[in-house]
N, C-alpha and C positions, 0 to 999 in steps of 0.2 A: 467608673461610677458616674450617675447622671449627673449634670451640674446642678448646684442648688439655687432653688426658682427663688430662694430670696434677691437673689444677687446676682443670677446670668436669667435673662429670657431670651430664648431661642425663636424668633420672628416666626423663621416657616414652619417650627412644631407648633406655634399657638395657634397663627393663622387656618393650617392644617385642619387641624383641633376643630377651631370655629367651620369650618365649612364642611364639617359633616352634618352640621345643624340643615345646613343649606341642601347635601345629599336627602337628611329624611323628611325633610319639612312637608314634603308631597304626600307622605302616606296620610298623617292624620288629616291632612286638609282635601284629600281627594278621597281615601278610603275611608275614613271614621267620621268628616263633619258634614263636606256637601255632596260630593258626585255619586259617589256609591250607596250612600242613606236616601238621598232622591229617586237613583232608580230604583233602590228596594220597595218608598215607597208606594212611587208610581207607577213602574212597571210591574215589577216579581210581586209585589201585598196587591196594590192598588185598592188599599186602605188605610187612611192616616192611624187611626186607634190602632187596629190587633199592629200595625207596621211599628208602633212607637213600645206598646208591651215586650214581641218579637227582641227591638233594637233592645229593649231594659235587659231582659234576659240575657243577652248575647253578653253586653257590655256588662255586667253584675258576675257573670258568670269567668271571662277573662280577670277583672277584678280580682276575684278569688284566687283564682291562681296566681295570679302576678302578689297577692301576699305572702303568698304560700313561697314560691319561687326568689323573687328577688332579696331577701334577708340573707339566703342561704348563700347566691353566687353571689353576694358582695362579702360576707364572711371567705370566702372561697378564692376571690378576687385579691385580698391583703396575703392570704397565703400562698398564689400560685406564684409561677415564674413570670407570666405577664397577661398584661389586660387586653390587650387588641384581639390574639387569638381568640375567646369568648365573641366578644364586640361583633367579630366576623361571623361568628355562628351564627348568631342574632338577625344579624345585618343579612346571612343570606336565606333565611328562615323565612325572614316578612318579603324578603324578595318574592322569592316563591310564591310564598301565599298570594301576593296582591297579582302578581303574573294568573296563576289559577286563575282569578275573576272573572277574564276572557270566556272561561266557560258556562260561566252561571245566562243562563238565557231567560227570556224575559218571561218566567212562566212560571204561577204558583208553587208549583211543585219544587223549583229551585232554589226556597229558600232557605232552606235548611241549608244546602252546600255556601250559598254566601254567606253567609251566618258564620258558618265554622271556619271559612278561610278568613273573614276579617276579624273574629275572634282570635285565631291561632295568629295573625300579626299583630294584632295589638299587643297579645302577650309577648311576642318577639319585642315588639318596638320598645316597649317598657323594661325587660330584662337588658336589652340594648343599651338602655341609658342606664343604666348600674354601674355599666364598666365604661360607659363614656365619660359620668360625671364623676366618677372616683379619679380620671387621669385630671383636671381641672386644677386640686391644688400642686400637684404635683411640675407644674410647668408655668406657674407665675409667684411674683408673690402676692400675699395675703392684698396688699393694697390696691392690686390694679382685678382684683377677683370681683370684683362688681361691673366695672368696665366690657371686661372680655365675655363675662357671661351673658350682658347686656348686649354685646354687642353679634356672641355666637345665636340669642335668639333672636335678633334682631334680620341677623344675614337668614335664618330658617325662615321668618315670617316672608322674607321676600323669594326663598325657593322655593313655597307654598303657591307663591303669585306667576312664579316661573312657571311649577307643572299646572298650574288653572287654566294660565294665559295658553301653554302648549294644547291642552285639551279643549279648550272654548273654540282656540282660531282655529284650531288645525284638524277640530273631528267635528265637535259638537253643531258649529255654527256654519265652518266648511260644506261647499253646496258644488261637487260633491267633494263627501269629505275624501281627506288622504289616503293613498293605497286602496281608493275603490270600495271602502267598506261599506255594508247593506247600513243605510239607513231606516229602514224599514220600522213600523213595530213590530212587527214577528222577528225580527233581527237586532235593531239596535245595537251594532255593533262600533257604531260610532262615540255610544258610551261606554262598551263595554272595554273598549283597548284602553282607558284610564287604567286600569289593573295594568296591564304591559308596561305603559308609560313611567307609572309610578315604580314598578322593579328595574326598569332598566336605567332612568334617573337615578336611582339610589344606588346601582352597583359602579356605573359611570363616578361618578362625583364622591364617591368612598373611597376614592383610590387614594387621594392626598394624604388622608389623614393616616392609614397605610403604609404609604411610603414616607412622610416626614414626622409626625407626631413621634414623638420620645417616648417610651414607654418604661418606666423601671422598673427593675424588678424588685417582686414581693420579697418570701424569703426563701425561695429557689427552691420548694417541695416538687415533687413529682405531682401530675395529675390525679392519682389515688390518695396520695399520701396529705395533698390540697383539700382533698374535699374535705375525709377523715379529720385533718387539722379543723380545715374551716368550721365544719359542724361544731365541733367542740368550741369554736374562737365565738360562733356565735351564741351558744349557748351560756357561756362565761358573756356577751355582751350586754342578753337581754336581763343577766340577773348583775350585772354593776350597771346599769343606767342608770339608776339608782343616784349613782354618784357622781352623774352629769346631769345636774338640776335645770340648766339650760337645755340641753339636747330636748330628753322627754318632757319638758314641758313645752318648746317650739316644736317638737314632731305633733303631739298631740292637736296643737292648736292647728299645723298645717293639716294635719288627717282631716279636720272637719272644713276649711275653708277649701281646700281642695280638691275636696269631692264635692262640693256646690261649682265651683272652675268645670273642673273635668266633666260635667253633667252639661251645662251650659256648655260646653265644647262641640261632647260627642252629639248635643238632639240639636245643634245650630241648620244642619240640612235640613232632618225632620220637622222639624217647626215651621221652617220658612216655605216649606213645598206643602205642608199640610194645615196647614191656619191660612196660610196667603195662597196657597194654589200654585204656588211659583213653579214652573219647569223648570228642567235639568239647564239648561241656560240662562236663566235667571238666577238658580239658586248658586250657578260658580261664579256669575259677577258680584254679588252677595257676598262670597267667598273672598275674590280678589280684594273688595275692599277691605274687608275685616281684615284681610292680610298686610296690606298696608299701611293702614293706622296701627294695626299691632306689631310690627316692626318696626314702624316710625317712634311708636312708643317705646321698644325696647330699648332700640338704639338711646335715644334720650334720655331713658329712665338710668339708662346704665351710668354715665354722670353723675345723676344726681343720687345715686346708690353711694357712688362712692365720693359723696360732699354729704349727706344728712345718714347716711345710714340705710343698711337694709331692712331695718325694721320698718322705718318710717317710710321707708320708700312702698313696701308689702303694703302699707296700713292708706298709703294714699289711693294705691290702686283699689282696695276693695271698697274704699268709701265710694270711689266713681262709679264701679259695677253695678255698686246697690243704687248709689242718687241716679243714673241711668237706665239701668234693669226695669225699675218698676212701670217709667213711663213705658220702655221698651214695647213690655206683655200686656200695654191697654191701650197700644195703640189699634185703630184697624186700618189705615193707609199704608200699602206698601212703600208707599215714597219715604214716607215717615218713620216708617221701622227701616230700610236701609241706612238710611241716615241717622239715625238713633243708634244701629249697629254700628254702624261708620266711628261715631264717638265710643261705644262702648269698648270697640279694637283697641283704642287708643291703651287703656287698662290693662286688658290683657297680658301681654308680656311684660312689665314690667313686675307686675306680680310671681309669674311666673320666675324670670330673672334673677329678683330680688330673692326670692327664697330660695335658689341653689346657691345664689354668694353668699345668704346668711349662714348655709350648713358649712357651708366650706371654710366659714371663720369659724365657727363655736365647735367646729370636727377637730381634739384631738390628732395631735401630728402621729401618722404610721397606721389612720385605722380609717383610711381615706372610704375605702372598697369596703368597706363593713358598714362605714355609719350613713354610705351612701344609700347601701342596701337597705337598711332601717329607714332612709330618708323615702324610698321608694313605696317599701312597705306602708308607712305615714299615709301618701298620698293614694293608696291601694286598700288598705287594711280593712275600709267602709265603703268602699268603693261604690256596692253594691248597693246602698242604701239612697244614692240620690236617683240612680235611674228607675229604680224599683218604687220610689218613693212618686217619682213623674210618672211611671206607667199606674199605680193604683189610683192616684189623686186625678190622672186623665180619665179613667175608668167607672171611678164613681159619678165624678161631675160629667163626665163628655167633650170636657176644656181641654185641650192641649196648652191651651192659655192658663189655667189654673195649676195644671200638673205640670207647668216650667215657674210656676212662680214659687212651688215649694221649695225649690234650689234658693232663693235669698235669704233663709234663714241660716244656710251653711255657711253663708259669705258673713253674716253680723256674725255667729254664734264665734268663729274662726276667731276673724279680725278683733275679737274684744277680748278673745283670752290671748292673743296675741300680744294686745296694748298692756294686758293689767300681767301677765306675769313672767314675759321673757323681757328679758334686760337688752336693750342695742350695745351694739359691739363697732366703737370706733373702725373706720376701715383700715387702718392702719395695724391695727395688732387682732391677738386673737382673744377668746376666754381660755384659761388655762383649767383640765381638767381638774372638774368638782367646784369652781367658782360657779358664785349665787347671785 
């Protein structure tokens, strides 16, 4: 039997644990925010608008799926024999995919094919974290679960800065780059081995968590008999949330602040190369900072998660995003929007953070992998609605400035149902199912 994370923590399973943050940190920050969205827009579109519609589509369209999908494998997750194996499918899914990128060349006709493989990872990446964050309470206890989460996005934000800083010095800005690659623009293939870089980073630094991470088991169903179960487990869960007054009312309020976050995540390349002009070298020093202050913050926030609470820790970040944001989208100095960005990082994960420690207090003991899936779902379910929301609002006006400002009404609307109707949850203990 696993030891109980009340009362034994296993060092090298947490550690483990946290440093697969560090394995995927590279994809979303090299595949989904700047290097890969800059060359779609400047190379493959070499057009900011239909490039920013394009990206709405892709990402709106993964969205959906990832609702559709992750409820089900975290219902699935509670019932099978263990969580890593999924984890691994995942984890070698978005390898894959971001590897393919190698092949998309810098030419209209290929975007479709990048589209669908950074699609098909995102929904990897996201089904990934179902069964990553379900193992979470299962290997500390409840008190130090703002800490470690804090501290596992904290260590991603700086593997973010690892694979930027690999691909800036070593291809981008490399004169000539590594291994000979054609710099060319009929080539570019000194951007395009970011896709390589990011799978073999991620199957490299996966291995810990692998080899030492603890995994226990659910309730030892077969794989047929898992799903089967799980299907039914989740269908019994969306019709009792009911009677987890806390859950559905913090899933809800995260569904909308979330997808103003993830919106502001995924068009942070596209904006910076398409309002400022910025090159693919420009836009990943952009990157590295935001990475740094957004793990500088994680780490930090992760503290005071567990001294004020994760609600108020959630509720400080999104005041910063908003009192930051706005100047952010009316500035027109690049100097001044990096460094605007610069302080906005700071925000980020902490938010982020805070609201995996807060599910993993108000989560019912033994329904880790289900309500994680639901937690998923939350941050998925509308997904669709902020990029789609950016691509129509840049379409009518011509602004890519106006269609990233519609994202700050996600971040108020969130944050205020957040404040007026889920209760904070001391870090020390949990809410016990159907407490109001």
């Amino acid at each position: 039997m696993a030891p109980d994370p009340g009362k034994y923590i296993d060092r090298k399973s947490v550690g483990a644990w946290c440093f697969y943050d560090w394995a995927n940190s590279p994809f979303p920050a090299i595949v989904l925010t700047f290097v890969i969205p800059a060359y779609f827009t400047q190379a493959v579109m070499n057009d900011p608008a239909t490039a920013t519609t394009w990206w709405a589509i892709m990402t709106g369209t993964a969205a959906l799926a990832i609702a559709v999908l992750s409820p089900i494998l975290g219902a699935i997750a509670d019932q099978g024999r263990r969580r890593k194996p999924w984890l691994a499918v995942f984890t070698i899914i978005m390898a894959i995919a971001s590897a393919l990128l190698w092949f998309v060349r810098p030419e209209a006709d290929q975007a479709i094919l990048l589209l669908v493989l950074v699609g098909v990872g995102v929904v990897a990446f996201e089904l990934s974290m179902v069964f990553y964050n379900a193992l979470l309470p299962t290997l500390v206890p409840r008190k130090w679960l703002g800490r470690i989460s804090g501290w596992a996005w904290g260590l991603g934000y700086f593997g973010g800065v690892g694979g930027l800083l690999l691909v800036l010095f070593g291809f981008v800005l490399a004169d000539p780059p590594l291994f000979g690659l054609d710099a060319s623009e009929r080539a570019l293939e000194h951007i395009r081995i970011s896709g390589p870089i990011v799978a073999l980073w991620l199957l490299l630094f996966c291995i810990p968590l692998f080899v030492w991470t603890r995994d226990p088991r659910g309730h030892g169903l077969a794989a047929g008999a898992a799903v089967r179960s799980g299907l039914a487990e989740l269908r019994t869960t969306l019709a009792r949330l009911r009677q987890h007054p806390q859950l559905w009312r913090y899933l809800l309020a995260r569904m909308i602040f979330t997808d103003g976050l993830n919106t502001l995540f995924a068009f942070g390349g596209v904006f910076a190369a398409g309002t400022f002009g910025m090159p693919v070298a420009e836009v990943i020093m952009f990157g590295l900072i935001l990475n740094v202050t957004a793990g500088a913050g994680a780490f930090v926030f992760g503290w005071v998660d567990d001294r004020i609470g994760a609600k108020r820790t959630i509720l400080l970040g999104l005041c910063g995003l908003v009192i930051v944001g706005v100047p952010l989208l009316l500035v027109e100095s690049k100097l001044v929007f990096m460094v605007l960005g610069a302080v906005l990082g700071i925000f980020f994960g902490p938010v982020q953070a805070a609201s995996r420690s807060l599910m993993a207090r108000i989560t019912p003991a033994g329904m880790a992998g289900e309500m994680f899936g639901l937690y998923a779902l939350s941050g998925k379910a509308t997904a669709f609605v902020g990029p789609w929301m950016v691509a129509l609002i840049t379409a009518l006006t011509g602004s890519q400035r106006w269609g990233m400002a519609s994202v700050l009404p996600f971040l108020v609307v969130g944050g205020v149902l957040l404040w007026l109707t889920v209760r904070d949850v001391p870090p020390e203990r949990s809410i016990a199912p159907g407490s109001r």
